[in-house]
C-alpha positions in Angstrom: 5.2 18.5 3.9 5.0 18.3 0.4 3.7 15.3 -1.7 3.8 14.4 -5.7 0.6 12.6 -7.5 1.1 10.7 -10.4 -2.1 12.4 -11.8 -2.2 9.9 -15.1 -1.9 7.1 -12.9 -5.0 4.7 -12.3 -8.4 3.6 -14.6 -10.3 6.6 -13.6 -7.0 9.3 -14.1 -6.7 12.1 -14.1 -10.3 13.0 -12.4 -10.0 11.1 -9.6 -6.5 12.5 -8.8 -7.4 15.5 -8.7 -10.2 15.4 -6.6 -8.6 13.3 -4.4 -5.7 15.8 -4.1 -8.7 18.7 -4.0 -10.2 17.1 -0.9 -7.0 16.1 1.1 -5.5 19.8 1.0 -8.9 20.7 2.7 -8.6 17.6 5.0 -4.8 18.5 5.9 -3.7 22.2 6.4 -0.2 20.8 7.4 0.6 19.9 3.4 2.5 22.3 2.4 2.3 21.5 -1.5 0.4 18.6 -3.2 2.0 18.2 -6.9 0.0 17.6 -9.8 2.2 15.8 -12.4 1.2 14.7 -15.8 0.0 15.9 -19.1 0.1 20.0 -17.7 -3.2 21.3 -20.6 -5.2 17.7 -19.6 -4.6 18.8 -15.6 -5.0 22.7 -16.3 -8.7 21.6 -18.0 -9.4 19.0 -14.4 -8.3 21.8 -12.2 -10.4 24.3 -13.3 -13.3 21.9 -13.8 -13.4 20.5 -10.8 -13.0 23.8 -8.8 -9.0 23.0 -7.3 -8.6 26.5 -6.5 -6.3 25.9 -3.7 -3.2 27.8 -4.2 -1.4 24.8 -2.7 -1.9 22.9 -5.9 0.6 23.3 -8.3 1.1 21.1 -11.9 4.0 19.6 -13.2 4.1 18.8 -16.6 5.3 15.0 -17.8 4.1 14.2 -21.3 4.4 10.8 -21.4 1.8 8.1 -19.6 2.9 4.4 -18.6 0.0 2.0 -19.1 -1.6 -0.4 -16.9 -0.3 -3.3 -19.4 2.9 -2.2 -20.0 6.5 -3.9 -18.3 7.4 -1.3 -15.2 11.0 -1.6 -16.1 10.6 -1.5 -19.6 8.2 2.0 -19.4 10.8 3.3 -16.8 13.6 3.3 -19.9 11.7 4.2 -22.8 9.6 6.5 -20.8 11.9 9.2 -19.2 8.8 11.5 -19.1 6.3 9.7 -17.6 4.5 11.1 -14.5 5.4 8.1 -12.3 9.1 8.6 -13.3 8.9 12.8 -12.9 7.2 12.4 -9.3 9.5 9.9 -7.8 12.6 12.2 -9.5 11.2 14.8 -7.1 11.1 12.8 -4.0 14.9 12.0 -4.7 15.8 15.1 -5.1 14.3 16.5 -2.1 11.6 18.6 -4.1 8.9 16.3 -2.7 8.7 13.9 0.5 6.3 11.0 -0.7 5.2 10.0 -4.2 1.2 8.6 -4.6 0.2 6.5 -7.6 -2.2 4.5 -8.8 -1.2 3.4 -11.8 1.2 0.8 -13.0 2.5 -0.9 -9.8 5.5 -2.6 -11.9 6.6 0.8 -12.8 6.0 2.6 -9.5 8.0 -0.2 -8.1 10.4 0.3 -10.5 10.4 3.7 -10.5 11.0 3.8 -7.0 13.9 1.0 -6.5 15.9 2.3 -9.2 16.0 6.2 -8.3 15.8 6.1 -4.8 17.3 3.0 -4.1 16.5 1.2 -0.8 17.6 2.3 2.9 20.6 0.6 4.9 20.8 -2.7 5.1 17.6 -3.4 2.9 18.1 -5.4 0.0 14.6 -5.7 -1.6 11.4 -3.4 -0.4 8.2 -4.9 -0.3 4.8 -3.8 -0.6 2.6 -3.7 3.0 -0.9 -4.4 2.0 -3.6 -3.9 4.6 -6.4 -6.6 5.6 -9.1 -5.6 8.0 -9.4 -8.5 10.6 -11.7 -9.0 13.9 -8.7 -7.2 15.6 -8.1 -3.7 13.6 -5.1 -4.0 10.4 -3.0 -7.1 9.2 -0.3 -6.0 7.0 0.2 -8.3 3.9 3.8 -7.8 3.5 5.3 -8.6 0.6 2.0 -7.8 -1.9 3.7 -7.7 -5.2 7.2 -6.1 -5.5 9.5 -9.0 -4.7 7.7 -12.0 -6.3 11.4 -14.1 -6.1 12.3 -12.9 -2.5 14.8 -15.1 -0.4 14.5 -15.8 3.1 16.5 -12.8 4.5 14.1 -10.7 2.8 10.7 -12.0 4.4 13.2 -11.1 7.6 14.2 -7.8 6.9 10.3 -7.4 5.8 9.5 -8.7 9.3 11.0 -5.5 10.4 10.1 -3.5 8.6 6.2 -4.5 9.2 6.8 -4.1 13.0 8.1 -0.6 12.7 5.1 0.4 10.5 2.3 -1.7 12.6 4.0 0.2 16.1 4.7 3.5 14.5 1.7 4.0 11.7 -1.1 2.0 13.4 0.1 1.9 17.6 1.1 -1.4 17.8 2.9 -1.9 21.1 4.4 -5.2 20.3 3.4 -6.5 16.6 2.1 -9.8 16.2 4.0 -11.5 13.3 4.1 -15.0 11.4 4.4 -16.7 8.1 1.9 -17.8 5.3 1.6 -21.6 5.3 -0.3 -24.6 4.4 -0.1 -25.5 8.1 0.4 -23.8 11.3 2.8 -26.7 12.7 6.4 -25.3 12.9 7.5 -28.1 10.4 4.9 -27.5 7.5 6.0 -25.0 4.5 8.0 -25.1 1.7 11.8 -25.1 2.1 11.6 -21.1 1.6 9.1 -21.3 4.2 11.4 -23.4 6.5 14.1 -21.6 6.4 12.4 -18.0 6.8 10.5 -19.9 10.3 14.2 -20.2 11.3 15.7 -16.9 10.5 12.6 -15.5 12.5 13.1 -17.8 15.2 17.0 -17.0 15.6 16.4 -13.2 15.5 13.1 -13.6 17.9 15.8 -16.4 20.3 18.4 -13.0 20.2 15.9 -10.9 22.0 16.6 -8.4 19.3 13.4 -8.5 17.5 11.1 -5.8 17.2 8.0 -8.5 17.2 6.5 -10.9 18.7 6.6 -14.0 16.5 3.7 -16.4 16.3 5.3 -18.9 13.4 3.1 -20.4 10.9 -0.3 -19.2 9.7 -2.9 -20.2 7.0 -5.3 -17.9 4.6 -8.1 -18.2 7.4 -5.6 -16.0 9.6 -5.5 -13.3 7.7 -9.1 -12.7 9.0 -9.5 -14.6 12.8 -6.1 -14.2 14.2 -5.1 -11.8 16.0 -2.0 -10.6 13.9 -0.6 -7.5 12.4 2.0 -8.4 9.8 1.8 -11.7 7.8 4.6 -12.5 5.9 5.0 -14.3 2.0 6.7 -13.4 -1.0 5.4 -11.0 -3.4 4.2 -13.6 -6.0 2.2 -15.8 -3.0 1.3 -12.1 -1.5 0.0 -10.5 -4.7 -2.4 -13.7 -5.6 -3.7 -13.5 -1.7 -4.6 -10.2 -2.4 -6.1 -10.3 -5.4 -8.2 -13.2 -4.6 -9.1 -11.7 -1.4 -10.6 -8.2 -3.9 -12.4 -10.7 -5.8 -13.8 -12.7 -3.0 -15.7 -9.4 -1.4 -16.7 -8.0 -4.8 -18.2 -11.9 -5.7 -20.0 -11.6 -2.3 -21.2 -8.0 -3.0 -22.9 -8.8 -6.0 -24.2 -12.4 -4.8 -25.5 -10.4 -1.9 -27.6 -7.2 -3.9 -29.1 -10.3 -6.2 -30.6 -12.3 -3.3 -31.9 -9.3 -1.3 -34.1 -7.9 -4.4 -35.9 -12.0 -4.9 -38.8 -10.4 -2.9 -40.2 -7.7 -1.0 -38.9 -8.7 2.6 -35.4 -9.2 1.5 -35.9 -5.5 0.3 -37.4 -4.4 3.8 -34.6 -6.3 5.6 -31.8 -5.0 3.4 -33.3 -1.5 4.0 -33.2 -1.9 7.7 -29.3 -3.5 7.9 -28.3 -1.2 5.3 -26.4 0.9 8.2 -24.8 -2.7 8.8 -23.8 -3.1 5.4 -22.1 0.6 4.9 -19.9 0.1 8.0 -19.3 -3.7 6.8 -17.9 -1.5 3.3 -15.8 0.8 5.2 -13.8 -1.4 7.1 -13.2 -3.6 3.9 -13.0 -1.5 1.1 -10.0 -0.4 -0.5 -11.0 3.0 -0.8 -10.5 3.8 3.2 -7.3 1.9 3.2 -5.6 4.5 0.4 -3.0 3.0 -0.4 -0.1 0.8 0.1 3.6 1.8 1.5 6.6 0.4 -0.4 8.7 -0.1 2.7 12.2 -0.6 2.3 13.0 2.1 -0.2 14.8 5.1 0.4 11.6 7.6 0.0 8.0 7.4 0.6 6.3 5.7 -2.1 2.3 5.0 -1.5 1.2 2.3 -4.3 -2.8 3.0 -4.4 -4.8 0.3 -6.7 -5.5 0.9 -10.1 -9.3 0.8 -9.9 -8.6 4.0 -7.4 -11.3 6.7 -6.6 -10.9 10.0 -5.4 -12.2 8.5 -1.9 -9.3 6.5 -2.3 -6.7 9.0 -3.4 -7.6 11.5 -0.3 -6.6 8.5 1.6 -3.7 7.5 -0.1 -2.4 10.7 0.3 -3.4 9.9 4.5 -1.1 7.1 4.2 2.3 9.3 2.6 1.5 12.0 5.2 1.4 10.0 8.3 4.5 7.9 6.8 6.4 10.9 6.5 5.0 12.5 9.6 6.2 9.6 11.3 9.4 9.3 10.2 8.7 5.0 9.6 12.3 5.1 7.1 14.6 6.4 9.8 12.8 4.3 12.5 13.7 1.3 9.9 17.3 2.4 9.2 17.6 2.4 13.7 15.6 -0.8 14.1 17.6 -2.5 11.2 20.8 -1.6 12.9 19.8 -2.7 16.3 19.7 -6.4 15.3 22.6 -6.4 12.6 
């Protein structure tokens, strides 16, 4: 197996990318090759700081850089060089098997839809975004990549969440339904409406993958028992995002109120076990990274505030998609119900 980084991707790049890649070659002795690819004298100075000694690891120079606040598509023309645009060239041509970045999403999306197009009988991919619940993973499903999907789309995404949730995570039958203002079957938008009764037909067919569950609201996302929620990616992207802020707001609010006075500080002291496990199952950094199902590759998006915690992971996330084979299991599943 053999996986590019976009080494200049991310706030923190290249450091974190490297150790990141440093630590998952030691984590996994299946990968074959973990590619470095970016500026090769800034990685050849990171390497040899940080001690990457594993033969394993080899650079691939791409001069250019695509900014956080740059257009995806615009960076993708005028910035043939770039290290998201050299890595996802080498999953297409069969060099690598999964690309892992960090840094612009709009260009890794980009990147990815326009070189290595999307699998049969996908029209747009969409980004899988993972929200811990009482229950284990909910996938957030589209999180940013189609932000003017149609109907068909959230279908084909329903899909395409219910392979990943069974195949990825051991979902026997995945739990799916649609973001709402109201869990009653009439409630939604008109894109709403008519994606309840695309889902419906398929689930009525007994073709579907899933077990569909029909409306849901935010609170959902964290009670319910459900593995895939489905939006578009302009709805999905401000869920998340909110969602990121939300547990960083509480973080904060919570380290101000436990140092008021010394018995805060004793109890804080004695749940602080509590509080790293509470951190694990939320944070980011455990996820990895995000899957851009539907394209004809492995793409993991990671986010841009990335750390090397987070890379090792992200690379966890291309290894057991390729491992896994979730794109072929797609292509069949996608097949079955056309």
């Amino acid at each position: 197996m053999k996986i590019a980084i976009d080494a200049m991707g991310g706030d923190h790049a290249p450091t974190v990318n490297i150790v990141g890649a440093r630590n998952a070659l030691k984590r996994y002795p299946d990968i074959e090759t973990i590619f470095l690819v970016g500026n090769a004298e800034i990685l050849r100075q990171e390497v040899e700081e940080h001690q990457l000694t594993d033969p394993r690891a080899i650079i691939v120079d791409a001069p250019e850089v695509v900014e956080m606040h740059e257009s995806g598509a615009k960076a993708l023309r005028n910035k043939k060089k770039s290290s998201i645009s050299v890595a996802t060239d080498m999953v297409k041509s069969g060099v690598a098997d999964a690309v892992v970045s960090a840094g612009n999403t709009g260009a890794s999306v980009a990147a990815a839809t326009v070189k290595l197009r999307t699998l049969r009988g996908v029209e747009r991919a969409g980004i899988a975004s993972a929200i811990p619940n009482e229950y284990g993973i909910c996938q957030l499903l589209d999180a940013g990549a189609n932000p003017e999907a149609k109907p068909e789309h959230l279908v084909t995404y329903a899909v395409m969440g219910a392979v990943y949730s069974h195949y990825v995570l051991g979902v026997k039958r995945p739990k799916i339904g649609i973001m709402s203002n109201g869990e009653e079957d009439e409630k939604g938008t008109k894109f709403t409406k008519e994606t309840f009764a695309l889902i419906k037909e398929l689930e009525s067919s007994g073709k579907a993958p899933f077990e569909f569950v029909g409306n849901v609201e935010g609170h959902d996302l964290f009670e319910s028992d459900l593995n895939v929620v489905l939006c578009d990616g302009f709805t999905g992207n401000i869920i998340l995002k909110s969602c990121e802020a939300t547990a960083k707001a509480m973080s904060k609010w919570l380290k101000v109120e436990f140092k008021r006075n010394p018995i805060r500080i004793l109890g804080a002291i004695i749940a602080k076990g509590a509080f790293k496990a509470v951190k694990k199952k939320s944070s980011y950094e455990y996820v990895g990274g995000s899957p851009l199902l539907g394209v004809n590759g492995v793409c993991i998006i990671g986010h841009g505030g990335s750390s090397a915690l987070a890379i090792e992971n992200a690379v966890r996330v291309a290894r057991e998609t390729v491992k896994l084979e979730v794109n072929p299991h797609i292509e069949e599943m996608i097949d079955n119900i056309h």
